[in-house]
TILO-367214 format. One record per residue (C-alpha): x, y, z. Coordinates in nm, 3 decimals. Layout:
! TILO-367214
px_py_pz
X_Y_Z;
...
***
This chain:
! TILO-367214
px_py_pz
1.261_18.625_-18.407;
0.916_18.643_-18.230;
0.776_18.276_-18.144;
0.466_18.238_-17.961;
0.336_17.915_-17.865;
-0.087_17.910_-17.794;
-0.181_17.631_-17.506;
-0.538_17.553_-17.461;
-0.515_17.499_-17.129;
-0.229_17.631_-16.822;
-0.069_17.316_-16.817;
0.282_17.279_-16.815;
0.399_17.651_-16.911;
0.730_17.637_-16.759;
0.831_17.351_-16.875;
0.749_17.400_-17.255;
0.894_17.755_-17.249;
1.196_17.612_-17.089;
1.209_17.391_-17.415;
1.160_17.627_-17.664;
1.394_17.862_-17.542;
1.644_17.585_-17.566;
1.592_17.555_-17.953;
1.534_17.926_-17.985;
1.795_18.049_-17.683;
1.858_18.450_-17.783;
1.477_18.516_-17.930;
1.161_18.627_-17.769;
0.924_18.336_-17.663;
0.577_18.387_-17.490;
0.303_18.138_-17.414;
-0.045_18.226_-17.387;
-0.403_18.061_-17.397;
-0.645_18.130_-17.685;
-0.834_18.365_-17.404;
-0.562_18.645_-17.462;
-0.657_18.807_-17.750;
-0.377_19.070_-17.753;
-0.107_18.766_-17.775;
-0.329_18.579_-18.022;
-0.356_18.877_-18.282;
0.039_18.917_-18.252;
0.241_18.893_-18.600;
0.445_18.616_-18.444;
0.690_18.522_-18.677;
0.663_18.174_-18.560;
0.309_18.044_-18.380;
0.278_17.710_-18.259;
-0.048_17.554_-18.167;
-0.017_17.323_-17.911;
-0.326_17.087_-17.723;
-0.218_16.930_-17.420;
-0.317_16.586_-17.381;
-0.619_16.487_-17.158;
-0.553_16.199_-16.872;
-0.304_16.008_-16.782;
-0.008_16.005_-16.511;
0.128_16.372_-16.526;
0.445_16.315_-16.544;
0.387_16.062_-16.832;
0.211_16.327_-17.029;
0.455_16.586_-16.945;
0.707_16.407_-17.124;
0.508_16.276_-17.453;
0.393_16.660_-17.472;
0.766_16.769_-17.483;
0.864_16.509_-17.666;
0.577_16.611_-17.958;
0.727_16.983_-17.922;
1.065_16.841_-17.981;
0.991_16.678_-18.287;
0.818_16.968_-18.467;
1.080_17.204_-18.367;
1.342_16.965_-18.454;
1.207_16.948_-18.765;
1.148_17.330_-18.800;
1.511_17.411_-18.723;
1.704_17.112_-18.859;
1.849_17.080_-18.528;
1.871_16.824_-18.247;
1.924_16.916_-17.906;
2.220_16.718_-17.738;
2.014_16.661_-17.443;
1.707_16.629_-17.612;
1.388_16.742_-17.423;
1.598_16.792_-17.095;
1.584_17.117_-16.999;
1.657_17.075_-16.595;
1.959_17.200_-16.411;
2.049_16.781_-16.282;
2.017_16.591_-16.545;
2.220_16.341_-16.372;
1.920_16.296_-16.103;
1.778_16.045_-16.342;
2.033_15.812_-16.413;
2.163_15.853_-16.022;
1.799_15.763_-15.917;
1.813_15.484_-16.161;
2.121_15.310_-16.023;
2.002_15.359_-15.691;
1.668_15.183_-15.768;
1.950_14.881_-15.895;
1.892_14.930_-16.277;
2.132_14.836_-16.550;
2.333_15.064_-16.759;
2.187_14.945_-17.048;
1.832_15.023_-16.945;
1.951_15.374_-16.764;
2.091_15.437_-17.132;
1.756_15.335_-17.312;
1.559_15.519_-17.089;
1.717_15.850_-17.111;
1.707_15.799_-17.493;
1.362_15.683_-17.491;
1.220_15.913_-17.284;
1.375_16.230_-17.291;
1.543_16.186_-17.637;
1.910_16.221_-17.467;
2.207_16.169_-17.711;
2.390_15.859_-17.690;
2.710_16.074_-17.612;
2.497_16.301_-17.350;
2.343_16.001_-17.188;
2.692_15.810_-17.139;
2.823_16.161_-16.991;
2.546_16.154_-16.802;
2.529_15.761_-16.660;
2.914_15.785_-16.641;
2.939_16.132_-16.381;
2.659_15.947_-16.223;
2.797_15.639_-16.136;
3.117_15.825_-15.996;
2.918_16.039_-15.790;
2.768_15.756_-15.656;
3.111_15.582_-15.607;
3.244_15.878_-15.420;
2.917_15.995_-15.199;
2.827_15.588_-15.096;
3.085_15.617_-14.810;
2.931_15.903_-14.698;
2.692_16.004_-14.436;
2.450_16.233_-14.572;
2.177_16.161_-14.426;
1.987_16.246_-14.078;
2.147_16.559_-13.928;
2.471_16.555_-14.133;
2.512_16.933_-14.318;
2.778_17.105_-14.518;
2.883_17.503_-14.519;
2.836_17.765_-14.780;
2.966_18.061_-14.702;
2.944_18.404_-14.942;
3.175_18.671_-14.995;
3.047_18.848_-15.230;
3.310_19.100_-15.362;
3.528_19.114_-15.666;
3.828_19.303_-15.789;
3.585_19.389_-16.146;
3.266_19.245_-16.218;
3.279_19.037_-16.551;
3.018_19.106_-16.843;
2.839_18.791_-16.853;
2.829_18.780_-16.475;
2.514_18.793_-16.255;
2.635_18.674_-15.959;
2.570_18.817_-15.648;
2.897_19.070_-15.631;
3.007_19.412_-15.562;
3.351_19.564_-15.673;
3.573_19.557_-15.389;
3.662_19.901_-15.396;
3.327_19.994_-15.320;
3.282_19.831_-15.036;
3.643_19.830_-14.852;
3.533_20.005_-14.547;
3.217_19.873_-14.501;
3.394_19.488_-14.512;
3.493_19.457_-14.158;
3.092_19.509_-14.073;
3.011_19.252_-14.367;
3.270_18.999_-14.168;
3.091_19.067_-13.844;
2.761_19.007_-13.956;
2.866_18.655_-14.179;
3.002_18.598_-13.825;
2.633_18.686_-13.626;
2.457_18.456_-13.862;
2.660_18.163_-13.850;
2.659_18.160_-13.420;
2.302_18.193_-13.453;
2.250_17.883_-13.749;
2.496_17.707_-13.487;
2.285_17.726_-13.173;
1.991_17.637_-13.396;
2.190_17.352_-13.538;
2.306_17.194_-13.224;
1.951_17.258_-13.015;
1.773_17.038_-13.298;
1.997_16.759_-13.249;
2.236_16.845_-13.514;
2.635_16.718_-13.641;
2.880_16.957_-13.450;
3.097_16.994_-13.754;
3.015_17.021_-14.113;
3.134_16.716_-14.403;
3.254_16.959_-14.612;
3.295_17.377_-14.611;
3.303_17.600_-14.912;
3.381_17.959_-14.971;
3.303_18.119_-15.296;
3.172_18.448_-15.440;
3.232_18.674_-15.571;
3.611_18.608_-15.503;
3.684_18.543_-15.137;
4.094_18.620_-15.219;
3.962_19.018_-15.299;
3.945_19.024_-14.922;
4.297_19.121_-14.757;
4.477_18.898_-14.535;
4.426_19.021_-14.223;
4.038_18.997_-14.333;
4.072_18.667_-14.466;
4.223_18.546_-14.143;
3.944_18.699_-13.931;
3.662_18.474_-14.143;
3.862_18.156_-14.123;
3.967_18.216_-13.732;
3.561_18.231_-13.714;
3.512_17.961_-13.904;
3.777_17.737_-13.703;
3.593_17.876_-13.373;
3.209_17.812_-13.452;
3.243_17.446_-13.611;
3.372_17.161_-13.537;
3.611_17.088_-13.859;
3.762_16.727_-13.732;
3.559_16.543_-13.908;
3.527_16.784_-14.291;
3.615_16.571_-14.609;
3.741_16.877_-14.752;
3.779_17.291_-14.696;
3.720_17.445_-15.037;
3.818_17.839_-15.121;
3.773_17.996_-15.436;
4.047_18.188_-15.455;
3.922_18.226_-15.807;
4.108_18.555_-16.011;
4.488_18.518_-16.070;
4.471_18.914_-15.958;
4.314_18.856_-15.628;
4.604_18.579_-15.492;
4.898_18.685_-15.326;
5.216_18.465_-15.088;
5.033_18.630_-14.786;
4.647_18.479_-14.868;
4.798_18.146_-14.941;
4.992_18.148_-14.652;
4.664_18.226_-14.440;
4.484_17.948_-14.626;
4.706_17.723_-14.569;
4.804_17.796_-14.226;
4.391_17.729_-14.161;
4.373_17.403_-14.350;
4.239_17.506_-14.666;
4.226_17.138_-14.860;
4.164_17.254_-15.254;
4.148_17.635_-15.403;
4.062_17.730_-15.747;
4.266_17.953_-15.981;
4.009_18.045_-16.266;
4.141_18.182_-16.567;
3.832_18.154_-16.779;
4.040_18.159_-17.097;
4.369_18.215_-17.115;
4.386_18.439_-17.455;
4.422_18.840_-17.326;
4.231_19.009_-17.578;
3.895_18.811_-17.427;
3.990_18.887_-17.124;
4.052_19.237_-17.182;
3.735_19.250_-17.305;
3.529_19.044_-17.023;
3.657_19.260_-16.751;
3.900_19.078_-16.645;
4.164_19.255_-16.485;
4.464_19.008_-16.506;
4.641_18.839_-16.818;
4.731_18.498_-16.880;
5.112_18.520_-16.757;
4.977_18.625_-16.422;
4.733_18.317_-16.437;
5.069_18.096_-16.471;
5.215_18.322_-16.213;
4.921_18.271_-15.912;
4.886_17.943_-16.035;
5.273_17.844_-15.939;
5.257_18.057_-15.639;
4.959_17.833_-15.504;
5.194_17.506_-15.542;
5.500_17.660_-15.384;
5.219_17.754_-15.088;
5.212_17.354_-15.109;
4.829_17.334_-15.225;
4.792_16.994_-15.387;
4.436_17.004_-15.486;
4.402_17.314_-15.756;
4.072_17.336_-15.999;
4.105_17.593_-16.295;
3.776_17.711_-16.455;
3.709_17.827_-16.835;
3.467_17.899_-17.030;
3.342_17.769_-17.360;
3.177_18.008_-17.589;
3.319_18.331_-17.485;
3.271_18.636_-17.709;
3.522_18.661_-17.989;
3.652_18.294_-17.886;
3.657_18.049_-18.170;
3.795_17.694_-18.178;
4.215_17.820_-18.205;
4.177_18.060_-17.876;
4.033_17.708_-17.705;
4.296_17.523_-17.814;
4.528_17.797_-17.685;
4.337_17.818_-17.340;
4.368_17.411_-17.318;
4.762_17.401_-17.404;
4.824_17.634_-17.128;
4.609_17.469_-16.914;
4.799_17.142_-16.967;
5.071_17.313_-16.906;
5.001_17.447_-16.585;
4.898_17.068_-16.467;
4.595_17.143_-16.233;
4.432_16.852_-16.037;
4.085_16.928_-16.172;
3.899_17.143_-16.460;
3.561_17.309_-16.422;
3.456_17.362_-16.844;
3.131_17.581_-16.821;
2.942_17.663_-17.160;
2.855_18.035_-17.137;
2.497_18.112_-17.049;
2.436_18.464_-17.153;
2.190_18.593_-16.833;
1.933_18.869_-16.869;
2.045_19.061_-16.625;
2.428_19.045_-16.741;
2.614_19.344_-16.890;
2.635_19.130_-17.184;
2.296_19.064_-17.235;
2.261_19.489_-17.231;
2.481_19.549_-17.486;
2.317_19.208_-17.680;
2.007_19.488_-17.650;
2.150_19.760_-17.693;
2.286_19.634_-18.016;
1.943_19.513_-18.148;
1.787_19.840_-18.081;
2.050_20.045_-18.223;
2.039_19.735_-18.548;
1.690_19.546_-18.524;
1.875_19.313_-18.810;
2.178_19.234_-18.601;
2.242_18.890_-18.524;
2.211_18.842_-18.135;
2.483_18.615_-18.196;
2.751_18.818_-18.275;
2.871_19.210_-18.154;
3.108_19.490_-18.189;
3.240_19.229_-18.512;
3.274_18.918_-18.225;
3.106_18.625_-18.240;
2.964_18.346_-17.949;
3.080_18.010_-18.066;
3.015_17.676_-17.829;
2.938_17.371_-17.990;
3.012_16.961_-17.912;
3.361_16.957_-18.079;
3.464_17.263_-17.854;
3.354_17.065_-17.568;
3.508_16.749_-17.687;
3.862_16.952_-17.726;
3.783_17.051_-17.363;
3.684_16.668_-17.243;
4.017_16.545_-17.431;
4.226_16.778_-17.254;
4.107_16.690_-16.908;
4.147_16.339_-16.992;
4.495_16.371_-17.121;
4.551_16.510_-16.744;
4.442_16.210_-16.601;
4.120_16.353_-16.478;
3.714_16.191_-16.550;
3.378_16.347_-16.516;
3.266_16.378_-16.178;
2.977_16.605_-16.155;
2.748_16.821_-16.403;
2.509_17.042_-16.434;
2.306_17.271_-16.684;
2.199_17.608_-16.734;
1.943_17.855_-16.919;
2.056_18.036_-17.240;
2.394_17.809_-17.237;
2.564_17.866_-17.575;
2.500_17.527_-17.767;
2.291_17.389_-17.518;
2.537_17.203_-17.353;
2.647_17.172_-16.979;
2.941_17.265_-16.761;
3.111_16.982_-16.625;
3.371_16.900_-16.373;
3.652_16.691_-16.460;
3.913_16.567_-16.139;
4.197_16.338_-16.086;
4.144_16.025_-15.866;
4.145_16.195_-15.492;
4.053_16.500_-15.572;
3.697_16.560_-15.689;
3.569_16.825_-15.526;
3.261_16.687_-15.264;
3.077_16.975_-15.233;
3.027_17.038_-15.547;
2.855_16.653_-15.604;
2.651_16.684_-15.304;
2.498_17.021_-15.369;
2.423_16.931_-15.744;
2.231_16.587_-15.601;
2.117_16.732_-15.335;
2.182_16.479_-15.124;
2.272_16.643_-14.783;
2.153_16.989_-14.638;
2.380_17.331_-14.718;
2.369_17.564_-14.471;
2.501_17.899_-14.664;
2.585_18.215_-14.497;
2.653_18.593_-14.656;
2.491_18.819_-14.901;
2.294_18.614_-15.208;
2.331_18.290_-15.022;
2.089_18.020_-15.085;
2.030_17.773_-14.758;
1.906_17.459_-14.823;
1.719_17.202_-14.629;
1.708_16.861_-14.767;
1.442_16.612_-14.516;
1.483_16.283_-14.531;
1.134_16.250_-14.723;
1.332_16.396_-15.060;
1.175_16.726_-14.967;
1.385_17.028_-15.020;
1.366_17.389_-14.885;
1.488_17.691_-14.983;
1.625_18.008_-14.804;
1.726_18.289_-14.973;
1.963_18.524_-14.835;
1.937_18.891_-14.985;
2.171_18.961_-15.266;
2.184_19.318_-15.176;
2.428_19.352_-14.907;
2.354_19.647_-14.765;
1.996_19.454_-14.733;
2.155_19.142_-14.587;
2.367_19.394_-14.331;
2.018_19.533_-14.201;
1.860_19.193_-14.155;
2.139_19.021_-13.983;
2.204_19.417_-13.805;
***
């Protein structure tokens, strides 16, 4: 479906496409002023004229604008949006702000109902992840010159279909990682001195190491990153030392033994589902009995803190192949559950064949291919929720993405104890990540609330030359 929506003025354009594409997620959407006549004489199959309103706070008229688009597309569709006109990564910024400023749960409630149109089962998710965020980061300092670590390694064993992170197979690059190591290396002495000569914390509050898969390293390569780590900061003081170990076919006794021996707090062991025909399909090159096998390999190690990720809306996945995933899951026992709705990226392998599909069929659904269909919805979720509750676990932290199958959120469930820090404080932005490696994203946060991006290049042979 072609939908074009006609502005009379350039007000606001990222924010209404952002909105329409939520109602409208797989179709093409372009926004245009009455000036462009080539847009304007378009065949849309769907034109909307909108007039933004004149005067007024901005922010206030932001929000009454969405809110008008929301209603006529609501009405268009049949369907309401479980986070109404939210279309933000944090949505959990609001109600945290809120209960900073001292406001009641009823009014946080109202207000994200009010004014954004929020569910009353979104906004309790919401209000509820917020107020344990808040429970576990008022303890902390995060302020002044207080930063955590971020550090990239951005290889995998395969590269998944829907995945658009920055990573390289392994296999590509396994003579070129040793240089890759020595540069991460470079970069972090160099933050460090910078660090420490502005007046900065010796040691971090909390490190992670994700990819890409940081376990598709080999021990010996492994050993040399953490040894650097251990060398350059001061860890005394970390809440927590986070590694994705991530795929069940990247962990063996050896890693585990180096992650441990280096005081590695929590790992992850990420099945994404646990049915092997999807992940056959995904790229995945493990099953689900070597899932149970890493997974039991990483307690005997004695790791006490283990997250598991899935995914909700995976192709050819319908509500029995969750159910499976979750049983198994349960079984298994993990101390905390990362459910992520899939968001189907444009520059994923998925989103090709999604194209090359509707070239090939201009009537096929862009919902469904090769006979498999994308399925997410609130009582998958639920399912999910239920199961991570049964474990003992809550909501601790949540955020949202673009082109997320039923325009829902991944969240991250956790026992008591182990909630996972890093992940809260980087989601509130609350505290400064300094992020080394390939596609890494440093980011200043100044006491004033304003934030500052660097962005590392996600090409690594164009990170090697920059850091050379």
């Amino acid at each position: 479906m072609t939908i074009g929506i006609r502005l009379d003025r350039h007000d606001f354009l990222y924010d209404i496409h952002s909105l329409v594409k939520s109602f409208f997620p797989d179709d093409e959407v372009s926004i245009f002023t009455a000036d462009d006549a080539e847009k304007c004489s378009r065949p849309w199959e769907l034109l909307l004229d909108i007039r933004v309103p004149e005067g007024g706070e901005r922010t206030a008229v932001k929000n009454a604008l969405k809110r008008e688009i929301y209603d006529t597309l609501t009405a268009y569709t049949g369907t309401a949006l479980p986070w109404g006109t939210l279309s933000g990564i944090r949505p959990t910024k609001i109600p945290m702000k809120l209960l900073r400023e001292g406001h009641t749960e009823e009014s946080i409630l109202r207000y994200l109902g009010e004014t954004y149109l929020v569910s009353p089962e979104k906004a309790a998710l919401a209000l509820g992840v917020a107020e344990t965020e808040k429970r576990l980061t008022d303890p902390l300092e995060t302020g002044g010159q207080t930063y955590s670590l971020y550090v990239h390694v951005p290889f995998c064993p395969s590269i998944c279909l829907y995945c658009t992170f920055s990573s390289s197979p392994v296999s590509a690059w396994r003579m070129r990682i040793g240089g890759y190591i020595d540069t991460v290396i470079r970069e972090m002495l160099k933050r460090q001195e910078e660090i420490l000569a502005a007046g900065g914390a010796p040691g971090p509050t909390t490190v992670y190491i994700g990819g890409g898969t940081p376990t598709a390293l080999e021990p010996e390569e492994l050993d040399r990153l953490l040894t650097a780590i251990d060398s350059i900061w001061d860890l005394e003081a970390a809440r927590e030392y986070t590694v994705e170990a991530g795929r069940p076919d990247s962990i063996t006794p050896e890693k585990l033994a180096v992650l441990k021996r280096h005081g590695v707090t929590r790992i992850s062991v990420n099945p994404q589902t646990m049915n092997d025909r999807t992940l056959a399909y995904i790229g995945r090159c493990h099953t689900a009995e070597d899932t149970r096998r890493a997974f039991a390999m990483a307690r005997e190690a004695g790791f006490d803190n283990i997250n598991m990720d899935i995914i909700l809306g995976l192709p050819g996945e319908e509500e029995e192949d969750v159910r499976r995933t979750l049983d198994a899951i349960r079984g298994m026992n993990p101390d905390s559950l990362t459910v992520h709705s899939l968001a189907i990226k444009r520059a994923s392998r998925l989103m090709r064949k999604i194209r090359e599909d509707r070239e090939n069929d201009p009537h096929a659904d862009y919902g469904s291919f090769d006979g498999l269909v994308f399925e997410n919805s609130g009582r998958l979720m639920d399912l999910a929720s239920g199961a991570a509750e049964a474990m003992g676990m809550e909501p601790y932290y949540l955020y949202r993405q673009k082109n997320m199958r039923g325009n829902l959120e991944n969240t991250g469930f956790a026992r008591p104890g182990c909630a996972c820090l890093y992940n809260v404080l980087i989601m509130e932005e609350m505290q400064t990540i300094h992020a080394f490696g390939a596609g890494a994203t440093t980011k200043f946060v100044y006491p004033d609330g304003r934030i500052e991006r660097n962005v590392s290049p996600k090409d690594v042979t164009t990170y090697l030359a920059r850091h050379r």
